[in-house]
C-alpha positions as a printed NumPy array, in Angstrom:
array([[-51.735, -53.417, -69.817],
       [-54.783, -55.502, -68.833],
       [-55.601, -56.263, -72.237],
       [-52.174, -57.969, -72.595],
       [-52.906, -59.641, -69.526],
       [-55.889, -61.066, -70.707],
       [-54.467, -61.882, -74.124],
       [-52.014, -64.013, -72.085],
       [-54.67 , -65.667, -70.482],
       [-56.285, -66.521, -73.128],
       [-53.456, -68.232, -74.507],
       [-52.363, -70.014, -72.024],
       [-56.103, -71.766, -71.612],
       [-55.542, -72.611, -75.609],
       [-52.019, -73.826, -75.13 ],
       [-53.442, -76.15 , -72.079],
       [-56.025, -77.502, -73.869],
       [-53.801, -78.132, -77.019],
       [-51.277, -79.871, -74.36 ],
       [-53.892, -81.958, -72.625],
       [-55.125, -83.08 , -76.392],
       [-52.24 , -84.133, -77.188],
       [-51.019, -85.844, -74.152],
       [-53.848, -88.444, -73.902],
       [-52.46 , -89.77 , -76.865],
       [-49.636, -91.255, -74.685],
       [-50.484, -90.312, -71.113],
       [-52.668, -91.955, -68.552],
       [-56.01 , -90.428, -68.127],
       [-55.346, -89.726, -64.379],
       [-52.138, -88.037, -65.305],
       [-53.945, -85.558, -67.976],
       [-56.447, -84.989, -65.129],
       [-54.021, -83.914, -62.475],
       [-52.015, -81.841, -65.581],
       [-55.489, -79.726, -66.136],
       [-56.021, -79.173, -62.227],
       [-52.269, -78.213, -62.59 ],
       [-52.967, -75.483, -65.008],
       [-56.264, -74.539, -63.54 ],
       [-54.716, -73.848, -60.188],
       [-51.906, -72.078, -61.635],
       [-54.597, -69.452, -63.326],
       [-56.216, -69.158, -60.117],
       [-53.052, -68.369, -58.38 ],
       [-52.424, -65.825, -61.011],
       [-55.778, -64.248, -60.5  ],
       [-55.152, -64.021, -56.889],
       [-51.802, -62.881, -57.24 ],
       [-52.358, -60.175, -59.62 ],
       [-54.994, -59.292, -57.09 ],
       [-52.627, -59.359, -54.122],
       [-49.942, -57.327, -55.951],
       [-52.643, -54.509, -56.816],
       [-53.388, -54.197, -53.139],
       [-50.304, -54.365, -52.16 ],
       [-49.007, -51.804, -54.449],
       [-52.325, -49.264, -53.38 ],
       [-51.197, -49.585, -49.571],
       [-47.638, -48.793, -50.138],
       [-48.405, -45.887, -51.763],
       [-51.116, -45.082, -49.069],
       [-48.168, -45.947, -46.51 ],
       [-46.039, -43.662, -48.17 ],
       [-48.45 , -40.505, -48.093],
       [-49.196, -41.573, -44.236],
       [-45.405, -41.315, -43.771],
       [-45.063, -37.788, -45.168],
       [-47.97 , -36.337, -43.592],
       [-46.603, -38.467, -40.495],
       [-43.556, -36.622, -40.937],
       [-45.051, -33.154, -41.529],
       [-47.282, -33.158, -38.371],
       [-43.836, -34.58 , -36.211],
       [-41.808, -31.255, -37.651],
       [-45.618, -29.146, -36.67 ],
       [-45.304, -30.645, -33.135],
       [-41.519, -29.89 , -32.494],
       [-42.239, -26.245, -33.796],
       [-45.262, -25.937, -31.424],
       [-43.261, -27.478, -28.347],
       [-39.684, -26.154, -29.221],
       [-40.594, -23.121, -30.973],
       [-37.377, -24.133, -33.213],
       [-36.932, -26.803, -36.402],
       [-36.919, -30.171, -35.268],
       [-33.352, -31.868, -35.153],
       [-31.958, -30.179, -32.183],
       [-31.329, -32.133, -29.187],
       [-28.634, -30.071, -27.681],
       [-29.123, -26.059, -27.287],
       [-25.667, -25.923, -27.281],
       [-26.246, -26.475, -31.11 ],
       [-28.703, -23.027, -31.274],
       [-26.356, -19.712, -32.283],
       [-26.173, -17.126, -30.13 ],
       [-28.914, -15.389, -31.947],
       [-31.13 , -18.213, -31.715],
       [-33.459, -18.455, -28.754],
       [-36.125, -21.238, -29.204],
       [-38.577, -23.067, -26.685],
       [-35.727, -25.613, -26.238],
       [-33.498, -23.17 , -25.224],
       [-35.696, -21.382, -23.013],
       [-36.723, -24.964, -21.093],
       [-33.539, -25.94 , -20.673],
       [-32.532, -22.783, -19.097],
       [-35.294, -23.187, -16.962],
       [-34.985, -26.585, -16.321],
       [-31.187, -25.497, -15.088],
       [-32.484, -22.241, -12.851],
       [-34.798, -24.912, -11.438],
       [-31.933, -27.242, -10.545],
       [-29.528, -24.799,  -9.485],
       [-32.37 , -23.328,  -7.008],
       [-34.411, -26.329,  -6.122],
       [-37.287, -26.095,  -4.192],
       [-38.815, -22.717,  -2.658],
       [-41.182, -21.874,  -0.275],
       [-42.712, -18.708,  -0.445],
       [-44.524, -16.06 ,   1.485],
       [-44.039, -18.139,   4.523],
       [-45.463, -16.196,   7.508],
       [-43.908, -16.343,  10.855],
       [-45.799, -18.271,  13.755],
       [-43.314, -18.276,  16.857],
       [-40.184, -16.642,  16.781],
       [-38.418, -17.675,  20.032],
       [-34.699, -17.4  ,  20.997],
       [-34.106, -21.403,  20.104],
       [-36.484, -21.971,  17.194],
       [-38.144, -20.584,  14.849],
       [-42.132, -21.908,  13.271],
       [-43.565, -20.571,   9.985],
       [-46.558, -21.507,   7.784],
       [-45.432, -22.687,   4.506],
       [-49.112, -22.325,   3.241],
       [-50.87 , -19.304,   4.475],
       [-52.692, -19.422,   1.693],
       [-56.86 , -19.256,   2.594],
       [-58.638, -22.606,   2.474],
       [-59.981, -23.607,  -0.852],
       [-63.786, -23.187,  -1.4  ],
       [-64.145, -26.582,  -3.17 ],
       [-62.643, -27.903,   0.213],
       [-59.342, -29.235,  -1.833],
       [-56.866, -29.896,   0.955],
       [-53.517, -27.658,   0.739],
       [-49.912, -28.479,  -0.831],
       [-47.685, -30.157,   1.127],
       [-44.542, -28.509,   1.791],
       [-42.945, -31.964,   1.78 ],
       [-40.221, -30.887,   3.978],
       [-38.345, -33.194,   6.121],
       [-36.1  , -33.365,   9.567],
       [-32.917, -32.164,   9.101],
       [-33.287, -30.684,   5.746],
       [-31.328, -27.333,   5.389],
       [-32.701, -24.392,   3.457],
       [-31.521, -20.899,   3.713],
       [-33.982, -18.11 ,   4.474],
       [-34.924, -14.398,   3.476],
       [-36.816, -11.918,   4.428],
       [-38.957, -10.953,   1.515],
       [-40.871,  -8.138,   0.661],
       [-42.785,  -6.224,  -2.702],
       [-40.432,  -4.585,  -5.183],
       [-41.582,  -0.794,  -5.694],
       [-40.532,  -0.81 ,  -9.053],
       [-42.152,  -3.607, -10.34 ],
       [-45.554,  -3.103, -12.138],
       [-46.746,  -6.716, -11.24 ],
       [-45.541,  -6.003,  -7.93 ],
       [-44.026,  -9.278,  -7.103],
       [-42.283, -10.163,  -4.058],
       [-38.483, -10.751,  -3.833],
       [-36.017, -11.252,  -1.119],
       [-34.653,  -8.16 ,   0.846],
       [-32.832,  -9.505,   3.431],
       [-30.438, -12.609,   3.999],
       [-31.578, -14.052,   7.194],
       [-29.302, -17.171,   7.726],
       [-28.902, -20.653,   7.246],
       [-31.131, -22.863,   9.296],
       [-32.459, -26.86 ,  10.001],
       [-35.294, -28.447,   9.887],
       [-36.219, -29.653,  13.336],
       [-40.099, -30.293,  12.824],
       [-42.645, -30.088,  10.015],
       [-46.054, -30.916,   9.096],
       [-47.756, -30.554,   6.113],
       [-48.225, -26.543,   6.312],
       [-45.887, -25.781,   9.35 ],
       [-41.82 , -25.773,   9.846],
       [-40.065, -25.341,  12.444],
       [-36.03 , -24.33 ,  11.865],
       [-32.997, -23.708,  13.923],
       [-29.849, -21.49 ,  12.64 ],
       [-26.666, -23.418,  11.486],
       [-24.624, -20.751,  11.758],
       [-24.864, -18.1  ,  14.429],
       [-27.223, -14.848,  13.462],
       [-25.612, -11.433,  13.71 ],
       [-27.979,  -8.531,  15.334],
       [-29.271,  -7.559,  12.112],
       [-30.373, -10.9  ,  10.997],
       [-31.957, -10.914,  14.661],
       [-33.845,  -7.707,  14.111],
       [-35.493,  -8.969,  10.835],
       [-36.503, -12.526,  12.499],
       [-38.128, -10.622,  15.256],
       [-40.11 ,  -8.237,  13.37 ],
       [-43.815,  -8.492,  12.991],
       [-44.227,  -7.478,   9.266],
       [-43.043,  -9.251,   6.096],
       [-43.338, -12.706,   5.282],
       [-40.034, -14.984,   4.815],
       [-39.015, -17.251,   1.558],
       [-37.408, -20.505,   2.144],
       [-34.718, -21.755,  -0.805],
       [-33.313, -25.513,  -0.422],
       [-30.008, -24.064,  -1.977],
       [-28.296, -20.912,  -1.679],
       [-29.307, -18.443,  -4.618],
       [-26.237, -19.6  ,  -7.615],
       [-24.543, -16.138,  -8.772],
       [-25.192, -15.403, -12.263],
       [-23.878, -12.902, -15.269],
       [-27.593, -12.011, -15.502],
       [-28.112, -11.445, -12.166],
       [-27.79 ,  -7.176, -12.587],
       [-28.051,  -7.369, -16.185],
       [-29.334,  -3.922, -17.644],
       [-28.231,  -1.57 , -14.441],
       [-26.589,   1.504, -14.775],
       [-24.035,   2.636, -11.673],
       [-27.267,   4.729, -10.035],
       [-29.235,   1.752,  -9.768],
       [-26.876,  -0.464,  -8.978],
       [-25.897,   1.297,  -5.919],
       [-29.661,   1.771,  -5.256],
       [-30.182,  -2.132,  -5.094],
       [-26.578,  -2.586,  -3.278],
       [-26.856,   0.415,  -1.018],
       [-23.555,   1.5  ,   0.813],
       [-23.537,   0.103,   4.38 ],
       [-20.921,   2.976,   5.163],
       [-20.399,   6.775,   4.493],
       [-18.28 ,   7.711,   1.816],
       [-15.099,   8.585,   3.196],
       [-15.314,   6.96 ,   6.452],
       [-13.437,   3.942,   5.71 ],
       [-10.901,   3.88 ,   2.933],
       [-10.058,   0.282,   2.352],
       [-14.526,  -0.142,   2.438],
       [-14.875,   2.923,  -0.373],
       [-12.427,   1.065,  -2.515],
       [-13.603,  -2.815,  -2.121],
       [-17.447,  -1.153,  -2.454],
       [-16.547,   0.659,  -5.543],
       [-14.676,  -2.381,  -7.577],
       [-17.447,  -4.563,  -6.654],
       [-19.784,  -1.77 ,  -8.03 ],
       [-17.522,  -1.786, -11.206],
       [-17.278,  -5.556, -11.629],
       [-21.196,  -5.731, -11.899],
       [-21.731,  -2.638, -13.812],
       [-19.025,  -3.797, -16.464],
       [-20.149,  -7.936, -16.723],
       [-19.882,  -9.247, -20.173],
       [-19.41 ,  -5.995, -21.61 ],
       [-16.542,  -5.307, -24.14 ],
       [-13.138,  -4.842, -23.494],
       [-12.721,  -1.246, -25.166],
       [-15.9  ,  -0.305, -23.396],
       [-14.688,  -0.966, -19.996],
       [-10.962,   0.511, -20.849],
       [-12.702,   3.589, -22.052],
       [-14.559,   4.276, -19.103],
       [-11.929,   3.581, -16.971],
       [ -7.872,   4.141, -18.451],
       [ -5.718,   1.537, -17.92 ],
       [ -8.429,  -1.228, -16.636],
       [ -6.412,  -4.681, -16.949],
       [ -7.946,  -7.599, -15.689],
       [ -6.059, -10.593, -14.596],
       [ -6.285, -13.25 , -17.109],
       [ -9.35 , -14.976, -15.857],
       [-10.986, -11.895, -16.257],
       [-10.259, -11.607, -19.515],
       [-12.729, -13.666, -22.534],
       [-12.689, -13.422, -25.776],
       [-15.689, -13.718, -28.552],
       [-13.824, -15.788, -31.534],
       [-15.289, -16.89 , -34.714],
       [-14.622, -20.372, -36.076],
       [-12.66 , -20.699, -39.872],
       [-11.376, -23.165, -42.029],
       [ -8.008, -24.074, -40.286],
       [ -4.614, -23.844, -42.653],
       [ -3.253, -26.301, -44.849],
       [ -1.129, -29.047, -42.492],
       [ -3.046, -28.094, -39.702],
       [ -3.765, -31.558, -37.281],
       [ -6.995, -31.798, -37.955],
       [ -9.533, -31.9  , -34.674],
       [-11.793, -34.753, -35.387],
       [-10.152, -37.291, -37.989],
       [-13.086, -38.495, -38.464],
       [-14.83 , -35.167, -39.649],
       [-12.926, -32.61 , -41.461],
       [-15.503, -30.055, -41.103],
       [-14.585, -30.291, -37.341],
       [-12.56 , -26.889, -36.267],
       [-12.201, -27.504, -32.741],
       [-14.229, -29.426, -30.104],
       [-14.801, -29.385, -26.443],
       [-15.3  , -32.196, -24.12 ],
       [-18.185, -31.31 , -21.698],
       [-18.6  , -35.016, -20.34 ],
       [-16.933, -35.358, -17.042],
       [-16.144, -39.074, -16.074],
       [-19.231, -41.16 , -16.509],
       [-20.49 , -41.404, -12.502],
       [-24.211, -42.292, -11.886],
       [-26.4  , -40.644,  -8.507],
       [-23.548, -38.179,  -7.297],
       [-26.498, -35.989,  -6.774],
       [-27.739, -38.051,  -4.272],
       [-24.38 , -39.163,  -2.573],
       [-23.912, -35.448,  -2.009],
       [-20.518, -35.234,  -4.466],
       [-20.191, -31.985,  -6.15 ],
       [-22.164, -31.856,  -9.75 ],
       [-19.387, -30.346, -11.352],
       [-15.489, -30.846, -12.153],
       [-12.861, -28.402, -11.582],
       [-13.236, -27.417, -15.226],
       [-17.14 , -27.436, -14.708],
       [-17.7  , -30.567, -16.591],
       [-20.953, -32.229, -15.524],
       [-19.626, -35.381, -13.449],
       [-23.678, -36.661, -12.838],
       [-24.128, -38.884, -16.35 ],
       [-28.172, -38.256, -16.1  ],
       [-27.164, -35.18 , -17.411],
       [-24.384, -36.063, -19.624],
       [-24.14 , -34.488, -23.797],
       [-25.424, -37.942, -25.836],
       [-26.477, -38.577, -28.946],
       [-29.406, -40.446, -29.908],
       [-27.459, -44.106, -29.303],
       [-27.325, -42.674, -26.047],
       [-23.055, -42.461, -26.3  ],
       [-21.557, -39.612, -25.513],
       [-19.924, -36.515, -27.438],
       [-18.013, -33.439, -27.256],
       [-19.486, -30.194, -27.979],
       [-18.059, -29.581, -31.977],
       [-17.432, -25.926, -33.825],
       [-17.654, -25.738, -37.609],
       [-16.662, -22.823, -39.835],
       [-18.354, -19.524, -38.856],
       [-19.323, -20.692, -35.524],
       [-19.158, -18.357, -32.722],
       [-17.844, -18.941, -29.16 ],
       [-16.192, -17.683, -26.274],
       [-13.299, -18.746, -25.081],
       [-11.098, -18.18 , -22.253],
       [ -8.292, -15.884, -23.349],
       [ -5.8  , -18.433, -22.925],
       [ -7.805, -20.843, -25.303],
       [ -8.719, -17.871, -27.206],
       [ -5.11 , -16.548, -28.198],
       [ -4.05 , -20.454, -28.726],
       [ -7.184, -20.841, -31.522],
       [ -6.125, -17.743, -32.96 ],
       [ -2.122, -18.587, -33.151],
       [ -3.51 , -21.73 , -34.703],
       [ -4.975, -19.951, -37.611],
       [ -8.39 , -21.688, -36.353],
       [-10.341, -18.676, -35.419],
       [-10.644, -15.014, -35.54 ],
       [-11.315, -12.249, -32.583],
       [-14.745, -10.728, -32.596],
       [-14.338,  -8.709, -29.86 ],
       [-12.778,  -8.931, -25.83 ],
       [-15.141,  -8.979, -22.962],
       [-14.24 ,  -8.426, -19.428],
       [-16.303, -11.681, -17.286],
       [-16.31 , -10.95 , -13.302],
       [-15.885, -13.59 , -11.273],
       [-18.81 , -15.363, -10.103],
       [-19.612, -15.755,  -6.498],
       [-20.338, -18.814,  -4.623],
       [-22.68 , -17.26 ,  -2.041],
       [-22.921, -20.283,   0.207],
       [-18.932, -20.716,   0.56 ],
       [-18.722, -17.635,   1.085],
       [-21.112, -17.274,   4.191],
       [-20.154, -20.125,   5.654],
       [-15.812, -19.171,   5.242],
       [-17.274, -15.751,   6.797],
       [-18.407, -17.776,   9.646],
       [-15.41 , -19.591,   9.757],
       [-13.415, -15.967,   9.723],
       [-15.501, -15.052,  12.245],
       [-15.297, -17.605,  14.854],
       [-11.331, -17.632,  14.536],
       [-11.559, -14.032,  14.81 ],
       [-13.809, -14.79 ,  17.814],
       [-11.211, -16.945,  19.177],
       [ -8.247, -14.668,  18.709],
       [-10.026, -11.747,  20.205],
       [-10.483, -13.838,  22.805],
       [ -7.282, -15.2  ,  23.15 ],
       [ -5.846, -11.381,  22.866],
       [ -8.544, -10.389,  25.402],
       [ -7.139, -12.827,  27.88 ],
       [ -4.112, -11.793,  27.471],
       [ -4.56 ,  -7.977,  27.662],
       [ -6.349,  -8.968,  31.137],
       [ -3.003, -10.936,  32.151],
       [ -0.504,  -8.058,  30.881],
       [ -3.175,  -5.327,  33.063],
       [ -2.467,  -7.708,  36.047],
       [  0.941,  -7.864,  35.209],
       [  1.036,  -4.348,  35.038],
       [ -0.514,  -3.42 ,  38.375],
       [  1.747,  -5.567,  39.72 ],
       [  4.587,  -4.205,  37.778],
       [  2.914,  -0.863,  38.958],
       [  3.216,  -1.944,  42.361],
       [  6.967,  -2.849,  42.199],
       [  7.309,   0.661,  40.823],
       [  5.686,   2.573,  43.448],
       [  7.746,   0.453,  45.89 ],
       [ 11.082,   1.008,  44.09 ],
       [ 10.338,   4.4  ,  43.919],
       [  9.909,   5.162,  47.481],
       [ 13.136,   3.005,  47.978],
       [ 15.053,   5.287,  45.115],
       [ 13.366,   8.519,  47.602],
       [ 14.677,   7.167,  50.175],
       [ 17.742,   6.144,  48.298],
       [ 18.453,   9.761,  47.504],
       [ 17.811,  11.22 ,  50.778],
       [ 20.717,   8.53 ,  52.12 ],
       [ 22.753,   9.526,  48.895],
       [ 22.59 ,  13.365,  50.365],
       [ 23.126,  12.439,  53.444],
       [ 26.233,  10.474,  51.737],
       [ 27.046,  13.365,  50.407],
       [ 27.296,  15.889,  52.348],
       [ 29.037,  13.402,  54.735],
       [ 31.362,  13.043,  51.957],
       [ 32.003,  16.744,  51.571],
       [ 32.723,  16.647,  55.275],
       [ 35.277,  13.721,  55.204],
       [ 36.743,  15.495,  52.222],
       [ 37.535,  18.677,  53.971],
       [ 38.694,  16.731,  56.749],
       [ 40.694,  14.674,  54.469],
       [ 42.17 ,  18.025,  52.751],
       [ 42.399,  19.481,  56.4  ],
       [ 44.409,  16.183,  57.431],
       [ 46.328,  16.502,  54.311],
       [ 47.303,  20.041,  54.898],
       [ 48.177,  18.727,  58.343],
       [ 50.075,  15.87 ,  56.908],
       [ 52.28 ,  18.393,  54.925],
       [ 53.031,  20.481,  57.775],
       [ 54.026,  18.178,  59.805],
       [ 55.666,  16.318,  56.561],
       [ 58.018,  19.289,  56.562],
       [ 58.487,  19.832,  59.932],
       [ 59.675,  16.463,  60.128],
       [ 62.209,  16.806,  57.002],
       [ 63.438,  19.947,  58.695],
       [ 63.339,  18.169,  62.224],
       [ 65.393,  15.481,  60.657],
       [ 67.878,  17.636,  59.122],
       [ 68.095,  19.376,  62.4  ],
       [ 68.804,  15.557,  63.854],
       [ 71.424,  14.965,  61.055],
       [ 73.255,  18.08 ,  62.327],
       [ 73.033,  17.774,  66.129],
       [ 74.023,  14.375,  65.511],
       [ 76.927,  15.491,  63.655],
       [ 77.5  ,  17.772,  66.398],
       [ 76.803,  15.49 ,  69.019],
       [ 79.488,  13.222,  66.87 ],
       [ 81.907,  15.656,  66.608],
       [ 81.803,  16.949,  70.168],
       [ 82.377,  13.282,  71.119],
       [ 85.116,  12.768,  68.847],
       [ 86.525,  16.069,  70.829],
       [ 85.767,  14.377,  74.164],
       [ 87.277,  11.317,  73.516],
       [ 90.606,  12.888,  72.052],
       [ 90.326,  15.471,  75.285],
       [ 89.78 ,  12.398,  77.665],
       [ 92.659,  10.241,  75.687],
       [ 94.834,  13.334,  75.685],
       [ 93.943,  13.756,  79.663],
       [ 94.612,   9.883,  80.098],
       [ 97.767,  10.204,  78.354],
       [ 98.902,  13.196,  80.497],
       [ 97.629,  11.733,  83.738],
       [ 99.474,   8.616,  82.51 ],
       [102.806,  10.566,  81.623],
       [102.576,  12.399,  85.448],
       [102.205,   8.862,  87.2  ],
       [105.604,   7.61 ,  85.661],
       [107.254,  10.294,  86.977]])
């Protein structure tokens, strides 16, 4: 190749020669003089050239072997700080088998979130009635003379607080919390000290632990977030051991059985369906109870496809809530009602920084609601891989505070019914009262109703004697009257007699006088 290069050369110097010879046979000298700087320049800018295309050539191939060892120590630095191929952005993209670097900081990342900030082995300074002051950093000063962490707590911060001691068990013998001792605010801090006052009103036991001398307290800046790890590995024994029975067996009914389905509902977490039903016969969990493990296949013919734009697509899940930007900080909740990340810090997106729904391709595996489940199966989409039974999770801080709640209305109504037991035991006495007099007035009632009586026995025997009377004299009377009806006849007839004697005597005495 450089032969022929210098061949050419070599030629084209003879062929500019020839050419000048022959122009100055009709050119101007000054023309033929600017032709041969013409051609000289030109073989200089071939030299050069040539020259520039050689180097360029040797650094594109020395760019090129940068690249791929660029390229190889890139993919040796994603393996040494993901502990996984490079590529993955999401760990939702991992299989379940799969359990990287990425995966792992993620999931601590989230455990950090969910917690926040803690405070540990905090040691108790004054525990009064009102207040309460703790060192955040009992730690012993530094040798080097490095001044302490701040606790960077402010005024009016709220943290919940537990009593925390060292776990038996544990070979490392790290402390954890033992006791739940309230929800409190900040009213004071330094740099090492706190001092906190209860939101919510302590029960005695919560009392006895802030007013003991031993154990040290840790301070979270969120309620503890339930979890499906959270007594992963426990059998019933030592589940009851680390939720021990604050009741005898037997003593309250309705206690034995809400105690032993909670025991149940932790013992049995994410464990499979036939499992559960095998331990205990006819176990049937309400629906949202009830997952299911599914694996991903090629959908049937006709089938609407998921993503038009990517046949491979199966089915896909939207995981972006609607885009909002500090919610964290305006105090909104981070999640939807279909626990969809509403915060878009923390939204899915891909590397143009848009956002994207969570895909499944053929011989993915998921779990699914059973609802979603049984529709993905009908679909001809996916296949079961087994049934799990998921207890429901437990939103601690809710929960204590709509105890609270129960408590004070319960407060109230006890209250309320106290009052009114206190009115009714007035208006009993009084009722009492009114008894005691009515029943000396029915005593006294009955002694006039004997008295009644036997006066009434009296008048009735007088009555029957007066009756008795009354019939004598009732007959006497008829038989006087009859006796009047015949004297009177008598008495009528003897006058009758008497007047025809004196008319016969008048007559006579009449009859002598005429004589």
């Amino acid at each position: 190749m450089e032969l022929a290069i210098q061949g050419g050369t070599v030629i084209a110097v003879l062929f500019m020669f020839v050419a000048l010879f022959l122009s100055l046979k009709t050119w101007k000298f000054f023309h033929v003089f600017m032709l041969f700087w013409v051609f000289a320049a030109s073989i200089v800018f071939v030299a050069y050239s040539a020259m520039v295309t050689k180097t360029h050539l040797v650094w594109k191939k020395t760019l090129k072997e940068r690249q791929e060892d660029l390229e190889k120590a890139e993919a040796e630095v994603v393996l040494l700080r993901d502990g996984g191929p490079a590529g993955i952005k999401n760990p939702l993209e991992l299989s379940l088998d799969e359990h990287y670097i990425l995966s792992a900081r993620e999931e601590l990342l989230r455990v950090r979130f969910e917690r926040g900030g803690v405070w540990r082995n905090c040691q108790v300074i004054n525990a009064a009635a009102a207040s309460i002051q703790l060192n955040t950093n009992p730690a012993p000063p530094d040798p080097a003379g490095a001044a302490p962490p701040k606790n960077r707590l402010k005024v009016n911060d709220k943290l919940t607080a537990y009593k925390e001691d060292f776990v038996p068990a544990a070979s490392d013998q790290w402390k954890v919390p033992i006791a739940f001792l309230g929800e409190f605010r900040v009213t004071a801090a330094t740099d090492t000290t706190v001092t906190l006052v209860p939101v919510l009103p302590m029960d005695p036991q919560q009392i006895a632990h802030v007013n003991a001398p031993s154990g040290t307290w840790v301070l979270y800046e969120r309620m503890p977030i339930d979890s499906h790890r959270a007594y992963e590995g426990l059998d019933q024994a030592a589940l009851e051991a680390a939720i021990p029975r604050t009741k005898p067996l037997g003593a309250d009914p309705v206690y034995d059985a809400v105690y032993a389905e909670m025991i149940t509902n932790f013992l049995y977490d994410l464990k499979p369906m036939t499992e559960v039903q095998n331990a205990i016969p006819g176990f049937d969990p309400p629906p949202g109870r009830h997952w299911v493990r599914v694996k991903f296949k090629k959908p049937p013919e006709g089938a609407v496809p998921a993503n038009p734009k990517d046949s491979k697509v199966v089915f896909e899940v939207e995981v972006n809530a609607e885009a909002t930007v500090g919610t964290m900080l305006s105090g909104e909740e981070f999640y939807d009602l279909e626990g969809r990340w509403r915060d878009a810090n923390y939204h899915q997106k891909d590397d143009a920084g848009a956002g994207y729904p969570t895909q499944f391709r053929e011989d993915d595996i998921a779990v699914f609601d059973k609802a979603t489940a049984d529709q993905l199966i009908s679909e001809g989409r996916a296949d079961v891989v087994d049934r799990l039974f998921v207890r429901e999770l437990v939103d601690y801080e809710y929960s204590f505070h709509d105890i609270e709640r129960q408590k004070l209305l319960l407060t109230s109504k006890v209250a309320d019914i106290t009052k009114d037991i206190a009115d009714l035991e007035k208006a009993i006495d009084k009722v009492n009262v009114q008894i005691a007099a009515r029943n000396d007035e029915i005593a006294k009632l009955n002694s006039d109703k004997g008295n009644h009586e036997q006066e009434t026995r009296q008048v009735t025997d007088h009555v029957n004697k007066l009756t008795g009377q009354w019939a004598t004299l009732q007959k006497d009377i008829v038989e006087l009257h009859r006796a009047n009806r015949h004297y009177a006849t008598e008495i009528a007839m003897m006058q009758k007699k008497l007047k025809d004697e004196i008319e016969q005597r008048v007559r006579e005495a009449t009859a002598a006088g005429g004589d």
